[in-house]
N, C-alpha and C positions, 0 to 999 in steps of 0.2 A: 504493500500500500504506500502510495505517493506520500511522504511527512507534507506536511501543513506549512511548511515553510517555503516550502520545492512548489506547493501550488498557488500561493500568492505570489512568488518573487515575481517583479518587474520586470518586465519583456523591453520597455522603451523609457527612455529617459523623462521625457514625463509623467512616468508613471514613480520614477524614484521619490522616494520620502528622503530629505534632508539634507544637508552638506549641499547648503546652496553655493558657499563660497569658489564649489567645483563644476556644480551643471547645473547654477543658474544663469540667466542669459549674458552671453559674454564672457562666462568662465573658462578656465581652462579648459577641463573635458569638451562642455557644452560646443566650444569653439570646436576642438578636434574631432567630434563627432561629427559636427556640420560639415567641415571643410576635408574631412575621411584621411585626420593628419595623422599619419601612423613614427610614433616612436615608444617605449621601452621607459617603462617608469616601476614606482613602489608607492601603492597606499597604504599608509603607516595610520596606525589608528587602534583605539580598544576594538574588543571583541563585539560582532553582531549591529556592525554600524555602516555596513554594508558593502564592504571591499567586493566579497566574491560577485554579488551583482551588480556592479557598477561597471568590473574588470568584464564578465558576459554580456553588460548592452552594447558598450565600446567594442569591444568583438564580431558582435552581430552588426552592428552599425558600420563596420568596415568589410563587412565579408567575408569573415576570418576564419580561417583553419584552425579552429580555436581547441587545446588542448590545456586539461587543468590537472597538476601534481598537487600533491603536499609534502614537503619536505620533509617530514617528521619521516616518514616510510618511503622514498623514493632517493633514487641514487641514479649516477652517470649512463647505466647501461636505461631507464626509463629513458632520461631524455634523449641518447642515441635511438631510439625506438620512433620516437614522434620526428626526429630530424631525417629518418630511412623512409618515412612514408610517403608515398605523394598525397598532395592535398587533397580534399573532398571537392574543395571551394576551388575559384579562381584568385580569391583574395591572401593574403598575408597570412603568414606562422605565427601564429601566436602560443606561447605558452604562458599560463597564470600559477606560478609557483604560489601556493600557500605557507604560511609561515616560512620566508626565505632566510629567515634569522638561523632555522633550524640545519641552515646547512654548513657544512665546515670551509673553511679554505680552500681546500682541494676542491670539495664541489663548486664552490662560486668561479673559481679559475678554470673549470673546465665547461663554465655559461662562458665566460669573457669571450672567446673569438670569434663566438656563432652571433651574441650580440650587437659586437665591434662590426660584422660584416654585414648585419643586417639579416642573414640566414633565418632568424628566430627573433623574433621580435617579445620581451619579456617583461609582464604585470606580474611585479612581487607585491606580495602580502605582508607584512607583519603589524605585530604590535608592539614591539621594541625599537630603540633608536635605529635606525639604519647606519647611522653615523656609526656607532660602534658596534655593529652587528656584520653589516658589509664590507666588502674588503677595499680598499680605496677605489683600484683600478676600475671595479663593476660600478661602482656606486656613480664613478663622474660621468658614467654613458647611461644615468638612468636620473630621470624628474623625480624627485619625491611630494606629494602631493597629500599631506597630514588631514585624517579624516576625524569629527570632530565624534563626542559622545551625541548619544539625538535628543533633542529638547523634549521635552512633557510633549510638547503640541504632537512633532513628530511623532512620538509613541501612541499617541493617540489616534494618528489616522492610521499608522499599523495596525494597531487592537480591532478598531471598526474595519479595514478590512477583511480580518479573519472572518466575519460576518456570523459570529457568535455572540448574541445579548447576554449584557449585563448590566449591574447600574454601577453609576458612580464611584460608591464605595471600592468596588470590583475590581474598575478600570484603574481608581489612583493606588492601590493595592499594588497590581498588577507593574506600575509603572515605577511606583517608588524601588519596589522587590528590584526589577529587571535591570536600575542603575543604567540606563540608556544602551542598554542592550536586548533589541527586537529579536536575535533569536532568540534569548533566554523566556522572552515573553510568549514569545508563540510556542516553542515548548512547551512552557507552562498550561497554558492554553488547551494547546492538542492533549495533553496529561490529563489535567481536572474532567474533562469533557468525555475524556475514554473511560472514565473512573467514575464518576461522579452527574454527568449527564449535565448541569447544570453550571455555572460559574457562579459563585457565590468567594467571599474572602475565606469561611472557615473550609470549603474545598478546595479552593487555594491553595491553604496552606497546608490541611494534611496530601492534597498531593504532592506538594513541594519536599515532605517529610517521607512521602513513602517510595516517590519515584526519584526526583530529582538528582540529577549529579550532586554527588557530596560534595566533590570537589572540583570546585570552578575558579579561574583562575581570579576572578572580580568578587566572588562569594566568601562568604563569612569564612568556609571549613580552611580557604586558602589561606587566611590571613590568621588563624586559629592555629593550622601545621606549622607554619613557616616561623610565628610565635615561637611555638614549642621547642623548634630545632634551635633557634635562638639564646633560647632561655635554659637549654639543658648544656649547650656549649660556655654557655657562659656559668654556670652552675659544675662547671668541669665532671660531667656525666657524658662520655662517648657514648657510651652502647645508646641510650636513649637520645643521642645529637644522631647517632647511626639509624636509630628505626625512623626517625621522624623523615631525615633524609631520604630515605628510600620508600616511605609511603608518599613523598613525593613524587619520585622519580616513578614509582610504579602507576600513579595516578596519571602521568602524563606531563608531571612541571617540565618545563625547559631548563636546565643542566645549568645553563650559563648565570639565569636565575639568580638560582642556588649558590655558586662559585663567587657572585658577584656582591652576595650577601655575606658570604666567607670574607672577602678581601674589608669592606665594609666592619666586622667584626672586629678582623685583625688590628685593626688602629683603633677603634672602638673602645675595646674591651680588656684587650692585650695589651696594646701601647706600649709604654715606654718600659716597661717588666720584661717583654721576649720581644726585642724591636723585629727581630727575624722573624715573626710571624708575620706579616706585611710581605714579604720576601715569596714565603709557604703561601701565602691565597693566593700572590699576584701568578705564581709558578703555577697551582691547582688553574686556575681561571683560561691562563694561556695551554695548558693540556688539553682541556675541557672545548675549549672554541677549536683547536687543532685536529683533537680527535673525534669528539661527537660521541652518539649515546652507540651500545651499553659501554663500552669499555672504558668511556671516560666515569663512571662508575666509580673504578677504582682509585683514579685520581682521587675525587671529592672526596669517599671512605677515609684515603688517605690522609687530606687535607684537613676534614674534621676532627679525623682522632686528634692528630699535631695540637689544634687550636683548641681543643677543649683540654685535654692534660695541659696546656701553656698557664702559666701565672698569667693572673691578672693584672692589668693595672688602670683605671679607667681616667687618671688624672689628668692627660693632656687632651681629652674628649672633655671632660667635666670646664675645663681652662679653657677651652675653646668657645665652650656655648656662654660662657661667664663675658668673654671678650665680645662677643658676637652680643648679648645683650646692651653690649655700652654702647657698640656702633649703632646699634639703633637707637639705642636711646639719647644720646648727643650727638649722629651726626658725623660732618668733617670739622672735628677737633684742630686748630694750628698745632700742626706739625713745628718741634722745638726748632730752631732756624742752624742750628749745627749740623742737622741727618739731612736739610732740606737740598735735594736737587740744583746745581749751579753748571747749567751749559754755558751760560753767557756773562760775560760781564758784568752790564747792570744790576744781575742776580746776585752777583759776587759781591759789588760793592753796596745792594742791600741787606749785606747779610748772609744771603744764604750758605751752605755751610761751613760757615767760620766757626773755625777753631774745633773742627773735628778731628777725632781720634778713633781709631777704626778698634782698639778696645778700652774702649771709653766704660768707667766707672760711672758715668754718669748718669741720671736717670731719664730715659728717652721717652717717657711716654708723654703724651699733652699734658699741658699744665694741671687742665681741670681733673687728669685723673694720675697724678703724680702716686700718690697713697696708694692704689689700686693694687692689689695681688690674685692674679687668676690662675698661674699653678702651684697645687698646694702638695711642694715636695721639697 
């Protein structure tokens, strides 16, 4: 049976709900559709905000040989597969990689040449930065085009198209739950409806408790695991930083994630106690983006134990947000006229850094926070 999702998507661009700032009149897409301008981009954007249909009207709208991976399960010998075929179409190679974050090195450098030549013309997906997902060379022959969460309103002409009643109550339910992600809600939707017959909030919500993915990347149980692995590394318990880890990784987390929360820790948490821990995620993180899943597994394992047996010391994080509260709170402070910057002359004979000492005793912070001590070691 057809999901609920698959039989309302939008066939034509005016049929799209939202991200007007892309296919409303004038916009970039909207233009390239009109004028059948074919190049090679990434919609970077949360979950369910509607990359994969937007990447199939553009498709359709050009005539396209239109072929869709996801990267989580697809490797080199896939996309040799779709490059060996002759088209269906007379129009252009398209491929729409999903989650293109999820591929490694090697695989992005073996898209570059078919790219570069025009061969395969390619709509990446993700929901991480591109900047530090993709690898330079692919990323400067590709548009990035950032797709936004969808507004209330938006969710709401999604909801009424499923063309299932409900009241009010139902639909803001429905909308708050779903955090600007229509497939979550349509989901939801087709769920209550197979269960329950009816939409109402309290079917809602026990189908949300009996069917629903536990674990969603925007959903409370994500923010709940990732906690946990958190708080047991820092609590120097491996085996329990080890199960939480892996009940993500079996859940489906992205690896890099996880690694990128390691290195984050490592200065964190660790700091100036094992400054080598810094060293250990930034090495865990670079395996993990090089190798890819399962075998970068190991890496992290490894990573984890390290960081959770490591001493703590959380002082020069606790000293940072201490400093970081002044700057907000006064501002640009004058700078003492000794450390100040002197390219030119004028500078020099106003002052600026006269009678500096490059290990000056002396106390350099602005006047108004002379007193001030923010690490406490």
């Amino acid at each position: 049976m057809e999901p609920l999702a698959s039989k309302i998507r939008p066939k034509k661009l005016k049929e799209f709900v939202g991200q007007e700032h892309l296919t409303g009149p004038g916009k970039p897409i909207a233009v390239a559709i009109e004028k059948k301008h074919l190049f090679s981009f990434i919609f970077w954007g949360p979950p369910g905000v509607g990359k994969t249909t937007l990447a199939k009207i553009y498709a359709k709208a050009l005539n396209a040989d239109y072929h869709e991976l996801s990267a989580v399960s697809a490797g080199k010998d896939d996309i040799k597969k779709i490059l060996e075929t002759e088209g269906t179409l007379l129009g252009p190679r398209i491929l729409f990689l999903d989650e293109i974050h999820r591929f490694n090195k090697a695989q992005q450098d073996f898209l570059l040449p078919y790219v570069e030549s025009g061969r395969l013309t390619l709509i990446g997906s993700t929901t991480e930065n591109p900047s530090f997902e993709v690898i330079p060379a692919l990323l400067s022959r590709l548009r990035v085009f950032v797709m936004n969460e969808l507004t209330e309103e938006d969710m709401k002409k999604i909801i009424k198209r499923t063309g299932y009643k409900m009241k009010k109550d139902a639909t803001d339910w429905i909308i708050s739950m779903a955090g600007g992600d229509a497939r979550q809600a349509i989901a939801l939707l087709e769920n209550t409806i197979s269960l329950y017959k009816k939409i109402t909030v309290p079917n809602l919500k026990n189908a949300l408790q009996s069917k629903f993915l536990r674990y969603d990347k925007k959903g409370e149980e994500h923010y709940n695991t990732i906690s946990a692995f958190i708080k047991s590394m820092r609590a120097s318990q491996p085996d329990a930083a080890l199960y939480y880890m892996s009940r993500m990784l079996e859940a489906g987390e992205d690896p890099k994630f996880i690694a990128r929360r390691m290195v984050v820790f490592a200065s964190e948490d660790i700091g100036l106690a094992q400054p080598t821990a810094l060293v250990v995620a930034n090495a865990v993180f670079q395996a993990v983006d090089t190798i890819g899943m399962p075998e970068c597994g190991e890496n992290l394992a490894h990573g984890v134990v390290y960081l959770a047996q490591a001493k703590k010391d959380r002082s020069a994080y606790n000293a940072y947000l201490l400093a970081m509260e002044d700057a907000k709170k006064y501002g640009n402070l004058p700078t003492p006229m000794s450390i100040r910057n002197a390219p030119t002359k004028l500078m020099k004979d106003l002052g600026y850094g006269k009678d500096y000492e490059k290990y000056t005793r002396e106390n350099l912070m602005p006047e108004k926070l002379k007193n001030k001590k923010y690490l406490s070691r």
